[in-house]
Kinemage of the C-alpha trace (Angstrom):
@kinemage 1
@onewidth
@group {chain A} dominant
@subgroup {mainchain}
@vectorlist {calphas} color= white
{ca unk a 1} P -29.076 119.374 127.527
{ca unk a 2} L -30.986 118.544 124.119
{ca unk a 3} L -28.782 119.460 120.977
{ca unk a 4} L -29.291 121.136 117.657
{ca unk a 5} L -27.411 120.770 114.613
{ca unk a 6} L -30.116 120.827 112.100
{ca unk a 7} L -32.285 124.122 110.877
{ca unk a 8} L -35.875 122.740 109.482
{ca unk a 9} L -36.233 126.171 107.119
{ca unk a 10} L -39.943 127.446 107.615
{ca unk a 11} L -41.776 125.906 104.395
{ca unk a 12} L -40.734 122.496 105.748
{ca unk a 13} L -41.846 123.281 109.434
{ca unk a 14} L -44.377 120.516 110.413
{ca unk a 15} L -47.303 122.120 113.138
{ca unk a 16} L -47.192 118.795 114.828
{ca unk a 17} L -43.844 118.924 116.052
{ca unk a 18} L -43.249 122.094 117.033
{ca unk a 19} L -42.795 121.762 120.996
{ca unk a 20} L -41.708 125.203 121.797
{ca unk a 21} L -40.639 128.404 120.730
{ca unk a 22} L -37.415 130.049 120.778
{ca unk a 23} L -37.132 134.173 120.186
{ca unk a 24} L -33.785 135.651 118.767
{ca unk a 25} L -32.112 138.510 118.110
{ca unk a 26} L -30.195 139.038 114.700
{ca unk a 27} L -26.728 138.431 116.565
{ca unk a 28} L -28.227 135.132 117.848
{ca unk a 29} L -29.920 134.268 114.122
{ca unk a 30} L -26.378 134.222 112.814
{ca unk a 31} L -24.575 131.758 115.508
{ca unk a 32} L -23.177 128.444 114.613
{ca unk a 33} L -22.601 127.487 118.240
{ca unk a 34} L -23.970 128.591 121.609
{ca unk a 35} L -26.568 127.948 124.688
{ca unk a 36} L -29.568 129.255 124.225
{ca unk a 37} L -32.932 129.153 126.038
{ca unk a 38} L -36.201 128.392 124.688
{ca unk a 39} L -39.706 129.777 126.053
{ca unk a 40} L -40.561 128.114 129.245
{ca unk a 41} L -36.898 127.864 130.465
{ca unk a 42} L -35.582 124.906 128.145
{ca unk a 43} L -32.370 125.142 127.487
{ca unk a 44} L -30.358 124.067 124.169
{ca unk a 45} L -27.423 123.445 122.691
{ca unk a 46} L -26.531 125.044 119.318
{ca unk a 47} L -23.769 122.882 117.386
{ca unk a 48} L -24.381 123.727 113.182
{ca unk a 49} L -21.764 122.288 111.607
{ca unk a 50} L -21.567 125.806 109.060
{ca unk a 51} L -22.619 129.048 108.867
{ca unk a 52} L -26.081 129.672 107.947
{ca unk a 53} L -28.871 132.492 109.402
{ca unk a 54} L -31.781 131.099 110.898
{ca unk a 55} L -34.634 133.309 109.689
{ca unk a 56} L -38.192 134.452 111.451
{ca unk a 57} L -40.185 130.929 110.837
{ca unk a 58} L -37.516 128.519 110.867
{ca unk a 59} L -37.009 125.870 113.478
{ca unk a 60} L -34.568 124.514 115.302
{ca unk a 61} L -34.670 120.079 115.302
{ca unk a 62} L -33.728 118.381 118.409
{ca unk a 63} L -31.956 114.827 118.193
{ca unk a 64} L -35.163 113.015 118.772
{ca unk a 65} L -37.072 114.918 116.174
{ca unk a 66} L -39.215 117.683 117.904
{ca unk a 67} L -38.758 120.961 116.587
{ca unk a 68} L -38.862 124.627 118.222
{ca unk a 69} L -40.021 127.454 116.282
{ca unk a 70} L -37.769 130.728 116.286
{ca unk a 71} L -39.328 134.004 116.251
{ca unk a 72} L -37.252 137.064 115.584
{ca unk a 73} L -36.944 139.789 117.969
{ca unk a 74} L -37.701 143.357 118.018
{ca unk a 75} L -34.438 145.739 117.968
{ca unk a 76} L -34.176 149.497 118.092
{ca unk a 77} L -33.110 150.481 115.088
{ca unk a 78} L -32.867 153.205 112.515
{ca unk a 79} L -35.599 153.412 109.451
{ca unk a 80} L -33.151 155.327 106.777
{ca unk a 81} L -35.260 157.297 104.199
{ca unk a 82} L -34.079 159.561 101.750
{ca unk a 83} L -35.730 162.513 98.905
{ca unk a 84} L -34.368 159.947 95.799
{ca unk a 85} L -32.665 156.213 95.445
{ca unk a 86} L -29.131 157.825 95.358
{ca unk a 87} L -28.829 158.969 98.477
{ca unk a 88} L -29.805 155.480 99.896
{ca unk a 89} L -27.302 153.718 97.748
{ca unk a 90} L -24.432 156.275 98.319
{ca unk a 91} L -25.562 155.653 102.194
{ca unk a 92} L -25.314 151.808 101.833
{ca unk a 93} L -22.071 151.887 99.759
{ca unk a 94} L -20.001 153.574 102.975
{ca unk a 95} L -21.995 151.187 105.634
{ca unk a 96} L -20.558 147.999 103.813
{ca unk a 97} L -17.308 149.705 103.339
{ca unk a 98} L -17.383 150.359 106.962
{ca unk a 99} L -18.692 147.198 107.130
{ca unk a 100} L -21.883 148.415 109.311
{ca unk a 101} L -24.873 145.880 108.739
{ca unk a 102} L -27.539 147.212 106.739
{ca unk a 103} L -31.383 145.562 105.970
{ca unk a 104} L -32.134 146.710 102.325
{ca unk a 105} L -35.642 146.983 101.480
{ca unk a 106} L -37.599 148.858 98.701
{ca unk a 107} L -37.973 151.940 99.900
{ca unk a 108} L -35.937 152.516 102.934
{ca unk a 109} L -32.890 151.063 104.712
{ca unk a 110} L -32.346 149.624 108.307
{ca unk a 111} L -29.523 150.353 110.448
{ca unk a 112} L -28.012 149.954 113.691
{ca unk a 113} L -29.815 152.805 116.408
{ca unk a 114} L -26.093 154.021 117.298
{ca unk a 115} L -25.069 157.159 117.514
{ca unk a 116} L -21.493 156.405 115.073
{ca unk a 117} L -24.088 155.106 112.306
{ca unk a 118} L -26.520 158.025 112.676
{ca unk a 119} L -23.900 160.457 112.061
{ca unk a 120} L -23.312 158.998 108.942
{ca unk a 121} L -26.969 158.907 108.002
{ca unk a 122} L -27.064 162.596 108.282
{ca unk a 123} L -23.848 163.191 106.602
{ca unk a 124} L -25.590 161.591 103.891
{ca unk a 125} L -28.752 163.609 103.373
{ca unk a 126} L -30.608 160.883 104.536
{ca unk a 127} L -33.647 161.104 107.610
{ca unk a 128} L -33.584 158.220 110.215
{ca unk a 129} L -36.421 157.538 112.300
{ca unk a 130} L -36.277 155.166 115.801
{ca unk a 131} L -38.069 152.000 115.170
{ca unk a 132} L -38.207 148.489 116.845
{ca unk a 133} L -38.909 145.526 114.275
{ca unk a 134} L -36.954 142.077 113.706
{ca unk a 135} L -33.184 142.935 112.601
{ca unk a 136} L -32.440 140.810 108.995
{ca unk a 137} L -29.227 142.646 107.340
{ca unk a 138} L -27.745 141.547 104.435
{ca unk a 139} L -25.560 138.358 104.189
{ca unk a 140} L -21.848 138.629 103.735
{ca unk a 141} L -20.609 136.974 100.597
{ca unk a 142} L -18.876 134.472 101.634
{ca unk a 143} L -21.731 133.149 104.418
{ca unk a 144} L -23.593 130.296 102.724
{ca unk a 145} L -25.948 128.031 103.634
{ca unk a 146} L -24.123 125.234 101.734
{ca unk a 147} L -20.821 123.734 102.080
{ca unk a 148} L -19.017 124.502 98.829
{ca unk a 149} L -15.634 122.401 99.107
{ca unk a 150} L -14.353 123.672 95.576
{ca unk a 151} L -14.037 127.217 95.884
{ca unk a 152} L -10.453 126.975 94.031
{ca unk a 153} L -9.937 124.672 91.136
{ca unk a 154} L -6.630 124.124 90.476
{ca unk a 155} L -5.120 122.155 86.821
{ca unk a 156} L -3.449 119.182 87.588
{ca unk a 157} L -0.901 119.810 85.072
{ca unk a 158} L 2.458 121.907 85.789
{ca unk a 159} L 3.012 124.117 83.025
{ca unk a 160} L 2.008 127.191 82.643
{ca unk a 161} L -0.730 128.470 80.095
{ca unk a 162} L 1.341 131.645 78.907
{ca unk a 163} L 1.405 131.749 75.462
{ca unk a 164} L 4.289 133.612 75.771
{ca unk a 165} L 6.106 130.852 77.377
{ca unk a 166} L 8.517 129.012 75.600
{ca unk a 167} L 6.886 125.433 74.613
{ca unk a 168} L 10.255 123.910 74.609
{ca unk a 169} L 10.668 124.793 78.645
{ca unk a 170} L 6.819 122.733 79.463
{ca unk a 171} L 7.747 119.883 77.299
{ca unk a 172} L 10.700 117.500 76.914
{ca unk a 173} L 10.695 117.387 72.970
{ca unk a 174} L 10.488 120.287 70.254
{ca unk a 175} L 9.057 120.719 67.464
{ca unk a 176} L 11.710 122.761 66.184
{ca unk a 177} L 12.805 119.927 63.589
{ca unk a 178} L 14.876 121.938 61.158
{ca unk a 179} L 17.618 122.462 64.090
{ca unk a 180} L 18.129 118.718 64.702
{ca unk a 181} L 21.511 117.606 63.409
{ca unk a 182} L 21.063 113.864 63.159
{ca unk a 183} L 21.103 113.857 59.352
{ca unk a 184} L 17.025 112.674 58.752
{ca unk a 185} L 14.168 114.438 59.100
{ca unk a 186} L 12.019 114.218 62.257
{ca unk a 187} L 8.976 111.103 61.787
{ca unk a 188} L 5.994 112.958 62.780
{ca unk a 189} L 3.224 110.393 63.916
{ca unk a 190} L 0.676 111.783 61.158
{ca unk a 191} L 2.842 109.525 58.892
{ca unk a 192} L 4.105 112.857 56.673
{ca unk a 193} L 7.954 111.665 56.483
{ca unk a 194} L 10.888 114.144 55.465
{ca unk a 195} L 8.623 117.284 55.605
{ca unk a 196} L 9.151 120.686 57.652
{ca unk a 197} L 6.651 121.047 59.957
{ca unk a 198} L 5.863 124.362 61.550
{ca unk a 199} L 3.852 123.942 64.398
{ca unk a 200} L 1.978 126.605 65.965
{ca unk a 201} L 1.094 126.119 69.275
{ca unk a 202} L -2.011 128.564 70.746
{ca unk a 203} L -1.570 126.785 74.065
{ca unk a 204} L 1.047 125.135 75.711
{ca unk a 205} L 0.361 121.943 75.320
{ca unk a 206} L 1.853 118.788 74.033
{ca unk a 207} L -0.708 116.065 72.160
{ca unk a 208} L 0.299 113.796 75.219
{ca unk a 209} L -0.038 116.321 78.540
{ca unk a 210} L -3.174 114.983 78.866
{ca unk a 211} L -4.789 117.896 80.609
{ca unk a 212} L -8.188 117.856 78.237
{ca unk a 213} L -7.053 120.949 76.144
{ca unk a 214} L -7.132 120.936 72.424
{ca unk a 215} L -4.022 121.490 70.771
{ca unk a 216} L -4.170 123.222 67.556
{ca unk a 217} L -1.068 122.533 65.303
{ca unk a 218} L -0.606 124.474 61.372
{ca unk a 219} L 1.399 121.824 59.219
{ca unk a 220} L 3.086 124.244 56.127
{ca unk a 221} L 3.804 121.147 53.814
């Protein structure tokens, strides 16, 4: 059975190798994995290694290098109108919280031809009128067509960045240098010998943490 795991998007679609054409539903446009059956009886095997919606135009490559075309399909749905813009974004607020799939376009929403979603059309003030046209609602958030691996960046360094946090606890020395008792004053590095130094730390942060942060520090001489 020939394989697919790459989408050629439509504006890179080459005539020439376009053997055959493929025509999906919304549901279908949206699956990583799956059998599915090309004009003419072909039958292929969907393996995408993400995520992604494959959109009216786009084609599906085969592993030697021939494409075939999708086409969306037709669905009943509803054509959601309304007297002002309110209305339609009050109506699409409660789909996504319900999370119903919605097709926003300028002047009228598509929904679902069920009779749970209708309700809620009318509870809204809003008309909905039976069509059949391709199906393209909106994208979750977190469906992308691109593999992001760093979603969460996390500091290599372990202290934390309260500033109400007691520098002492993130660091194994203190600057607290008029509560030594060894009898001489502390030898700060800056070369300023048998001063007090009051250091004033914005961040918690020793010169040497070495997480990339500047440390401010307030000599009083």
């Amino acid at each position: 059975m020939p394989r697919v795991t790459t989408i050629v998007r439509k504006p890179a679609v080459k005539a020439d190798r376009v053997v055959a054409t493929i025509t999906l539903d919304h549901e279908a446009r949206n699956c990583r994995q799956g059998t599915l059956r090309a004009e003419g009886g072909t039958e292929i095997l969907l393996d995408l290694d993400m995520e992604t919606t494959i959109n009216d135009g786009d084609a599906l490559r085969l592993e030697d290098g021939q494409l075939i075309q999708v086409k969306a399909a037709a669905e009943p749905l509803l054509e959601v109108k309304a007297e002002n813009s309110l209305r339609l974004t009050r109506l699409a607020w409660h789909l996504g919280s319900s999370h119903g799939l919605v097709e926003v376009t300028a002047d009228a929403l598509y929904v679902e031809n069920n009779p749970a979603v209708a309700e809620l059309v009318r509870g809204q003030g809003c008309t909905a009128t039976p069509v059949e046209r391709p199906f393209k609602p909106e994208r979750s958030a977190h469906v992308c067509d691109h593999d992001h691996e760093h979603h969460h960046h996390h500091h290599g360094h372990g202290h934390s960045h309260s500033e109400s946090h007691s520098h002492s606890q993130a660091h194994s020395h203190s600057h607290e240098h008029h509560d030594h008792g060894h009898g001489h004053a502390h030898d700060h590095k800056h070369g300023h010998d048998h001063h007090h130094h009051d250091h004033e730390h914005h961040q918690e942060h020793g010169s040497g943490c070495g997480c990339g942060h500047h440390h401010g520090h307030k000599h009083d001489h």
